[in-house]
N, CA, C and O atoms as a GROMACS GRO file, in nm:
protein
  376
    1UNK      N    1   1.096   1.705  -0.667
    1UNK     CA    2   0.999   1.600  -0.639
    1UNK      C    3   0.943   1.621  -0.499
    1UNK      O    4   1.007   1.643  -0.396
    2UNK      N    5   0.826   1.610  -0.513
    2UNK     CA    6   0.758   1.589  -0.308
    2UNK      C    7   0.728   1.504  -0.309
    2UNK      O    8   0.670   1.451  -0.405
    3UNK      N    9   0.765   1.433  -0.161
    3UNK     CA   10   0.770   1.353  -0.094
    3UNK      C   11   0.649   1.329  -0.027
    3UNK      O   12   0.639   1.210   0.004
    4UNK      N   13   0.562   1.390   0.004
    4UNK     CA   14   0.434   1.397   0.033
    4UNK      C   15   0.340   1.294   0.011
    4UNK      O   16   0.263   1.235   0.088
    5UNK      N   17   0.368   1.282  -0.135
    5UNK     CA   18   0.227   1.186  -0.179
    5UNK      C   19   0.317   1.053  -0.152
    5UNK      O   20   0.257   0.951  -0.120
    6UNK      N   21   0.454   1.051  -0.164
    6UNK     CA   22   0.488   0.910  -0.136
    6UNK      C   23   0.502   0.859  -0.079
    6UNK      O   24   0.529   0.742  -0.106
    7UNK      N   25   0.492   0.928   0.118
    7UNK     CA   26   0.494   0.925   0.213
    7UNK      C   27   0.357   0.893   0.297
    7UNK      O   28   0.330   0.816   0.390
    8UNK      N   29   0.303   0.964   0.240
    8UNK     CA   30   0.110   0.914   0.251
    8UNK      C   31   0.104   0.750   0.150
    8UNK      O   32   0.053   0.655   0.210
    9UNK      N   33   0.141   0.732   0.041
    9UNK     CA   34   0.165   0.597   0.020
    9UNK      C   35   0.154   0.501   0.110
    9UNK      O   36   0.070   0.415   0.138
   10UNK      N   37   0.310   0.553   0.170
   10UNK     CA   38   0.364   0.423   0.210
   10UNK      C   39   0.332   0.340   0.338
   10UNK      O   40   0.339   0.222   0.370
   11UNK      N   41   0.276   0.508   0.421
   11UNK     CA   42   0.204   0.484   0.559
   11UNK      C   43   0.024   0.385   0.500
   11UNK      O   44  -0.042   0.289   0.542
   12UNK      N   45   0.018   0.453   0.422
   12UNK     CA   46  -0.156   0.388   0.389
   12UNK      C   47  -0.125   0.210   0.341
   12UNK      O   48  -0.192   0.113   0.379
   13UNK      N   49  -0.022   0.207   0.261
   13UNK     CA   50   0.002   0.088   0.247
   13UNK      C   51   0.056  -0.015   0.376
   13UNK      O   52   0.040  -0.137   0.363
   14UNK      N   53   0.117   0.041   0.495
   14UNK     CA   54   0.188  -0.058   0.544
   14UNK      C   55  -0.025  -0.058   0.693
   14UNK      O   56  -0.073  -0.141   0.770
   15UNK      N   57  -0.050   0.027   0.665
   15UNK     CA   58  -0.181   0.008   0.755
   15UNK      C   59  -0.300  -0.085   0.666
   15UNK      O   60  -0.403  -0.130   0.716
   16UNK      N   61  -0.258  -0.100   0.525
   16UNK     CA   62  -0.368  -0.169   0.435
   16UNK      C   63  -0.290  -0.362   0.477
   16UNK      O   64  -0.347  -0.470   0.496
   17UNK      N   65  -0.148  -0.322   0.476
   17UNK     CA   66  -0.090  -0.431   0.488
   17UNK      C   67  -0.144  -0.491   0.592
   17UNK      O   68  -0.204  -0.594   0.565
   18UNK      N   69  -0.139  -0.442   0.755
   18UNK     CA   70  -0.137  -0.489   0.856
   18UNK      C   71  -0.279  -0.505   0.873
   18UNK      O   72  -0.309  -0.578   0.967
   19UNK      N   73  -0.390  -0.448   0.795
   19UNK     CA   74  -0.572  -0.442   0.785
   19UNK      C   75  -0.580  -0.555   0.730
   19UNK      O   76  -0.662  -0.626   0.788
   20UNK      N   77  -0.514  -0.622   0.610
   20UNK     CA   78  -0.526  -0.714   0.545
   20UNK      C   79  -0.470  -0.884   0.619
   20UNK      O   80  -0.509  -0.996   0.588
   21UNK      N   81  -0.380  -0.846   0.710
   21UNK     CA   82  -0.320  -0.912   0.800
   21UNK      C   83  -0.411  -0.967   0.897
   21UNK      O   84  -0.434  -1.085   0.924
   22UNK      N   85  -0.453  -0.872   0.941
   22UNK     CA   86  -0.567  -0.888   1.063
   22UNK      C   87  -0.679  -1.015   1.022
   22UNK      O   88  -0.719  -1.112   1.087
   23UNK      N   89  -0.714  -0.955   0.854
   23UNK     CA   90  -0.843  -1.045   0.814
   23UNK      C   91  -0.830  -1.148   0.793
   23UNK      O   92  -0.921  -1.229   0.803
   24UNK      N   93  -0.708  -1.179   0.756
   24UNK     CA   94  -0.685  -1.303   0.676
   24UNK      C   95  -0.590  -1.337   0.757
   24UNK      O   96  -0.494  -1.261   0.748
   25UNK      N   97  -0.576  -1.425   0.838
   25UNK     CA   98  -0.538  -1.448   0.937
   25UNK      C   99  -0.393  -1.637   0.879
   25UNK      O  100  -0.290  -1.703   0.898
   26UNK      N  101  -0.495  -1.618   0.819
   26UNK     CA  102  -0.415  -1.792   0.746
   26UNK      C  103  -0.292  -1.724   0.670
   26UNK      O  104  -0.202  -1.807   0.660
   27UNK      N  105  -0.261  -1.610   0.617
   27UNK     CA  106  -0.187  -1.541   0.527
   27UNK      C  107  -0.122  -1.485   0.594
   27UNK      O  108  -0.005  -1.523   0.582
   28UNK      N  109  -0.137  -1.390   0.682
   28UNK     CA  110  -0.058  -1.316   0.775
   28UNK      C  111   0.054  -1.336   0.808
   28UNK      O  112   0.081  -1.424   0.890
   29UNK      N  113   0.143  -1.262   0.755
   29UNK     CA  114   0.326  -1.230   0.772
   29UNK      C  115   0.407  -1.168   0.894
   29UNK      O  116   0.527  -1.144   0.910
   30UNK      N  117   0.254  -1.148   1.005
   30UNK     CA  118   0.317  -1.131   1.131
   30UNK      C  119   0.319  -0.994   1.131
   30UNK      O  120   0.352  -0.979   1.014
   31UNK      N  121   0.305  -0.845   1.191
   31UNK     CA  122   0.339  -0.740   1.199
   31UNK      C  123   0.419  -0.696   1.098
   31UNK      O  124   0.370  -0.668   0.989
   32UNK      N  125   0.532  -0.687   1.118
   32UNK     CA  126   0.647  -0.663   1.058
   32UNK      C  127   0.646  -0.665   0.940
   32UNK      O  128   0.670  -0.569   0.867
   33UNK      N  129   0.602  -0.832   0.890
   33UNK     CA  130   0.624  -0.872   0.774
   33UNK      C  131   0.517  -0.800   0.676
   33UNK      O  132   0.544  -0.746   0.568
   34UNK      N  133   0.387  -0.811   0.736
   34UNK     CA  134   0.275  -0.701   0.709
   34UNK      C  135   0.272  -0.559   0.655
   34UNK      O  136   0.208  -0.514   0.560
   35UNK      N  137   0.345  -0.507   0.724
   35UNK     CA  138   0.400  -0.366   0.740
   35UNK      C  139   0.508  -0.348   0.590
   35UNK      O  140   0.486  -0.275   0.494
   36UNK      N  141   0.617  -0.433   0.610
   36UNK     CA  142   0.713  -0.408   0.504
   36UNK      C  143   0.630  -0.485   0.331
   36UNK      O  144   0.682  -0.476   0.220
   37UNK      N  145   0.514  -0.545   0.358
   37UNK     CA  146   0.486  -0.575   0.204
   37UNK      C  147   0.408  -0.502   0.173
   37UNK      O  148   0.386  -0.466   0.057
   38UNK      N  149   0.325  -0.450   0.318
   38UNK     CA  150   0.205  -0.383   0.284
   38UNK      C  151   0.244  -0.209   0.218
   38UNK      O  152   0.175  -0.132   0.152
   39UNK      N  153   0.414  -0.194   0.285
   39UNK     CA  154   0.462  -0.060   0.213
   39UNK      C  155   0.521  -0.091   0.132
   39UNK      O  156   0.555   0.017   0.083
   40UNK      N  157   0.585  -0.204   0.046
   40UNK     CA  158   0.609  -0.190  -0.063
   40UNK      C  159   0.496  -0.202  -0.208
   40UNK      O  160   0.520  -0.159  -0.321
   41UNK      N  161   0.347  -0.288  -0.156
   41UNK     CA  162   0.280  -0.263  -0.232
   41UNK      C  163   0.202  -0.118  -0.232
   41UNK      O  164   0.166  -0.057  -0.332
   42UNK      N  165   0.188  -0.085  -0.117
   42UNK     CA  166   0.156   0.050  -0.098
   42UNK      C  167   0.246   0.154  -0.208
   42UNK      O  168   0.176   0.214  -0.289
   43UNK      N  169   0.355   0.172  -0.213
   43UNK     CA  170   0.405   0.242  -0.303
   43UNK      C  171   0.389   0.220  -0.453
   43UNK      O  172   0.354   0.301  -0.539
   44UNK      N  173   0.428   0.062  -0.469
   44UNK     CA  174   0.426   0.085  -0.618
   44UNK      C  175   0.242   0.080  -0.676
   44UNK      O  176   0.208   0.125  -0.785
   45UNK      N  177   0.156   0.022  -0.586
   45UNK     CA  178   0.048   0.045  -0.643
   45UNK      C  179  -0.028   0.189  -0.645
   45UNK      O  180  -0.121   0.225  -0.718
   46UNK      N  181   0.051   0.272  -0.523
   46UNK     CA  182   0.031   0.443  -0.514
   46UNK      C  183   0.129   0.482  -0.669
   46UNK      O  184   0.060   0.484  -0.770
   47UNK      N  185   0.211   0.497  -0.679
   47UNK     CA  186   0.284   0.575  -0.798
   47UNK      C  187   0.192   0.507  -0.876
   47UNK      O  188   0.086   0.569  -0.863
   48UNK      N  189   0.174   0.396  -0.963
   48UNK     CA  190   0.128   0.359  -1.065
   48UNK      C  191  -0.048   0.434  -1.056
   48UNK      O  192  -0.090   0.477  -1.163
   49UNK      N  193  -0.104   0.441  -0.981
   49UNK     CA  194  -0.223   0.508  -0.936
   49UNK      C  195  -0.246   0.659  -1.008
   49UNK      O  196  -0.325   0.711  -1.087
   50UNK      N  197  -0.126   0.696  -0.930
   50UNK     CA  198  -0.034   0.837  -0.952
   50UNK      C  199  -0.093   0.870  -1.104
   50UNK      O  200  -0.181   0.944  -1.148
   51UNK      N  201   0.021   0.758  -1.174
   51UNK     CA  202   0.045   0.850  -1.354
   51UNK      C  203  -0.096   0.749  -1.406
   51UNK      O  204  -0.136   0.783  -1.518
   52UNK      N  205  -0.155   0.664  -1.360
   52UNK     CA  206  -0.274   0.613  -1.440
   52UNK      C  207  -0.391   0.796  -1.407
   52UNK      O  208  -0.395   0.889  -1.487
   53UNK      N  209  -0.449   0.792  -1.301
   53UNK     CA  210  -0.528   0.900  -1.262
   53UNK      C  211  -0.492   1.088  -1.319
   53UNK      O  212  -0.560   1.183  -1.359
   54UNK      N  213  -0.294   1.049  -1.281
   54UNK     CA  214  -0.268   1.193  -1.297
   54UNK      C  215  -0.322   1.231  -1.212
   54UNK      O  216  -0.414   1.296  -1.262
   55UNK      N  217  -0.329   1.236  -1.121
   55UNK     CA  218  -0.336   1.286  -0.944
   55UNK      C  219  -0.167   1.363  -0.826
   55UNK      O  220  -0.142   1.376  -0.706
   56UNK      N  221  -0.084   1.399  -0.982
   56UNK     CA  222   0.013   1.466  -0.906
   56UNK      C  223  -0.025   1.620  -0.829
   56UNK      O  224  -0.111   1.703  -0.860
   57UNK      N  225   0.057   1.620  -0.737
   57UNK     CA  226   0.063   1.773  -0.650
   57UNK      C  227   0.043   1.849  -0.720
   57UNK      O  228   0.091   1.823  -0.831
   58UNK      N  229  -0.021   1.961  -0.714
   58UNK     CA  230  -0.039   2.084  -0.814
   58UNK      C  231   0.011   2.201  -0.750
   58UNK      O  232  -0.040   2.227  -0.641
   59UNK      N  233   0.083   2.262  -0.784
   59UNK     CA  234   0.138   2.417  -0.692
   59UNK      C  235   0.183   2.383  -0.606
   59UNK      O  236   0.223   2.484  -0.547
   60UNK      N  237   0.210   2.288  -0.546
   60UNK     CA  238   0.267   2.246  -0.377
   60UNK      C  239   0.140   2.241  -0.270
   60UNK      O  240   0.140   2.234  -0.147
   61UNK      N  241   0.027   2.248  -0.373
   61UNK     CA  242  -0.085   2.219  -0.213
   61UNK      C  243  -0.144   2.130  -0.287
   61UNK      O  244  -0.150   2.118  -0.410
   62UNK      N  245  -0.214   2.030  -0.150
   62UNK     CA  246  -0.228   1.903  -0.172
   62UNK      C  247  -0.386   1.907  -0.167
   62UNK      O  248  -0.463   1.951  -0.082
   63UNK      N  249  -0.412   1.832  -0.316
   63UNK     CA  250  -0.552   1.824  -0.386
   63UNK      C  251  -0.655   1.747  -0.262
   63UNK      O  252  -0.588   1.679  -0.185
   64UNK      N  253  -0.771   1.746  -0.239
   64UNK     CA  254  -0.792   1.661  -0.184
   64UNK      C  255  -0.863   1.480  -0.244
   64UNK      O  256  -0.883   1.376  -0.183
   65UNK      N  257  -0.881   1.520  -0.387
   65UNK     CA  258  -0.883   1.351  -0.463
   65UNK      C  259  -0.732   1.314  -0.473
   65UNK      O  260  -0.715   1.193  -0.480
   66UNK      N  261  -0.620   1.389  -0.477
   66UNK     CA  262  -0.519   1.334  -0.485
   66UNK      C  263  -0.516   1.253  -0.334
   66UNK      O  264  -0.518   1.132  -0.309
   67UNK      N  265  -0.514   1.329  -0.277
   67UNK     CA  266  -0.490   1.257  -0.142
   67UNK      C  267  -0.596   1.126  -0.128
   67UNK      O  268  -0.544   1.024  -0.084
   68UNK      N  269  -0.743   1.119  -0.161
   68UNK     CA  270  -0.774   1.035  -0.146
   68UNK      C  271  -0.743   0.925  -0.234
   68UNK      O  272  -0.789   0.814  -0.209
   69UNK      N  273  -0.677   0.943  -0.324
   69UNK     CA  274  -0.674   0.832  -0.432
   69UNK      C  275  -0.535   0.744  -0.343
   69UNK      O  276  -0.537   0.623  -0.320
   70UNK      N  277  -0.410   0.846  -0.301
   70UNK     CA  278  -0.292   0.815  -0.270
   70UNK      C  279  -0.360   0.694  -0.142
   70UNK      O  280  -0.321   0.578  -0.144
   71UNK      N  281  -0.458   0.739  -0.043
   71UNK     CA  282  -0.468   0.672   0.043
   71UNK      C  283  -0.546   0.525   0.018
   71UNK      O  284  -0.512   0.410   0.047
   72UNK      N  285  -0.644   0.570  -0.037
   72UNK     CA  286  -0.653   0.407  -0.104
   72UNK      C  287  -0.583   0.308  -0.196
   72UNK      O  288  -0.576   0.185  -0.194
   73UNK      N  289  -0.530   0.404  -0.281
   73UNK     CA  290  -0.418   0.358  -0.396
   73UNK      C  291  -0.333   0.248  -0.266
   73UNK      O  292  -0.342   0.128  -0.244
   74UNK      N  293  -0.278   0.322  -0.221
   74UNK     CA  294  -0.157   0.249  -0.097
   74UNK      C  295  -0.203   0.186  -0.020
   74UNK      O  296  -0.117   0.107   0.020
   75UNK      N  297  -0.376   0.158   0.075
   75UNK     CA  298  -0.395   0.086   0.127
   75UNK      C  299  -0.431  -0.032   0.043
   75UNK      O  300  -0.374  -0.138   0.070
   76UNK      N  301  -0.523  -0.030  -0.060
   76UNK     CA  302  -0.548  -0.188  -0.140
   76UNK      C  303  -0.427  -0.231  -0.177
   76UNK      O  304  -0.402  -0.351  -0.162
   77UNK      N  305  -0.342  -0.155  -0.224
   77UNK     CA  306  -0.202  -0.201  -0.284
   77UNK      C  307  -0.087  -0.272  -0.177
   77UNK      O  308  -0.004  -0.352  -0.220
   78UNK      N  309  -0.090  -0.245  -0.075
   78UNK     CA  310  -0.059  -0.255   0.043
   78UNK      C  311  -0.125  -0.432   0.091
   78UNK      O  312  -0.079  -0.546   0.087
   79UNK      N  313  -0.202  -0.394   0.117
   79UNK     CA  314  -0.295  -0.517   0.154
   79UNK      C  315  -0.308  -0.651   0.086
   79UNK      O  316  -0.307  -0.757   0.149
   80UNK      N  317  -0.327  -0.639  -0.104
   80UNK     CA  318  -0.313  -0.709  -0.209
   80UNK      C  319  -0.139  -0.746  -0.196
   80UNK      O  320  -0.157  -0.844  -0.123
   81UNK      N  321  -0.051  -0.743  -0.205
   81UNK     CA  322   0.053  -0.755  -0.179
   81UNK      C  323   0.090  -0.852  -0.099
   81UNK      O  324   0.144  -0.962  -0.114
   82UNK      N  325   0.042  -0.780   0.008
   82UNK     CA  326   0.074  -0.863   0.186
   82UNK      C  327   0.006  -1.004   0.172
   82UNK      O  328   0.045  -1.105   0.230
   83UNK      N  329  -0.128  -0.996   0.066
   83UNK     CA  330  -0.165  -1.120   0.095
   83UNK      C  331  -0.114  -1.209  -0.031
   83UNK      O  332  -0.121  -1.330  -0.012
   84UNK      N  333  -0.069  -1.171  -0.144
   84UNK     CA  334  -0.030  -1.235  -0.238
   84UNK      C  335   0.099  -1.320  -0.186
   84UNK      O  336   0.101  -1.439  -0.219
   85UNK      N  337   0.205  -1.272  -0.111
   85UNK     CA  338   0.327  -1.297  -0.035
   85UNK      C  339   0.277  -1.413   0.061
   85UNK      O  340   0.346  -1.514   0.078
   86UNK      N  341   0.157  -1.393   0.120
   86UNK     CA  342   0.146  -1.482   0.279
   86UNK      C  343   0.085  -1.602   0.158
   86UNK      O  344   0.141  -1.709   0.181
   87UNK      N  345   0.014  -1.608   0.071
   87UNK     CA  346  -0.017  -1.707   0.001
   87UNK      C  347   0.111  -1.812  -0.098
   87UNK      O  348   0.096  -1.924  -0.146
   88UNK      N  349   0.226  -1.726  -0.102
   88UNK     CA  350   0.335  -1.778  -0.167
   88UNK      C  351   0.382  -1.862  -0.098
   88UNK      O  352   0.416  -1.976  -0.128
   89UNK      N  353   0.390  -1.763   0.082
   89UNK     CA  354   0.501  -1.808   0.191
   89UNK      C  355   0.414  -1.966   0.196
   89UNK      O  356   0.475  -2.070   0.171
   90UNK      N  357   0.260  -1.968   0.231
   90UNK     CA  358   0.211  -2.091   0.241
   90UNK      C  359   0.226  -2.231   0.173
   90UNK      O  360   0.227  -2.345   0.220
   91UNK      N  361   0.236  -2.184   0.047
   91UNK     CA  362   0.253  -2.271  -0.081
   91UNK      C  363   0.380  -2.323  -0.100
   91UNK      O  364   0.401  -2.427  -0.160
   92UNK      N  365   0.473  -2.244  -0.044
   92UNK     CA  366   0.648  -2.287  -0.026
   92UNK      C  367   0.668  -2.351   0.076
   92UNK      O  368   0.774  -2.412   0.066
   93UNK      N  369   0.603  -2.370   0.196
   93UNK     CA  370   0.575  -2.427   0.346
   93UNK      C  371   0.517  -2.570   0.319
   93UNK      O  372   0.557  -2.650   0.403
   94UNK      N  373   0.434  -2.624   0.225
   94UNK     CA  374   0.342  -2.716   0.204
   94UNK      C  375   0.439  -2.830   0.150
   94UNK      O  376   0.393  -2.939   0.116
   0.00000   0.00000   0.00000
């Protein structure tokens, strides 16, 4: 398995997280909190991206739509996440 595409994930997701953080400011989980939803949606919305597209590694060199898919895959996924969570945290606060 390489680690590559899931690693580009997880970074694109925890920067979609903390992008999404920034905007939405009423939602926002604080850095941290940003970061860790924005990489866990980052991943699972990157893998699922993954086998929907079929955008795996080919030969060990890295495609360049794979890569772009991984990086958006993980930043919206990332971001969607972070804010689905800051909308829960709000709604449990109320």
């Amino acid at each position: 398995m390489d680690y590559v595409p899931l690693l580009i994930q997880l970074i694109s997701g925890a920067l979609g997280g903390n992008i999404a953080g920034s905007l939405l400011k009423n939602l926002s989980l604080g850095t941290l909190g940003n970061s860790v939803a924005g990489i866990v949606g980052g991943g699972i919305a990157g893998q699922i991206l993954e086998q929907v597209f079929n955008t795996a590694v080919a030969g060990g060199a890295l495609d360049p739509a794979a890569i772009i898919t991984q990086i958006l895959g993980g930043g919206v996924g990332g971001g969607i996440l972070m804010a689905i969570v800051g909308a829960i945290r709000n709604a449990v606060a109320k």
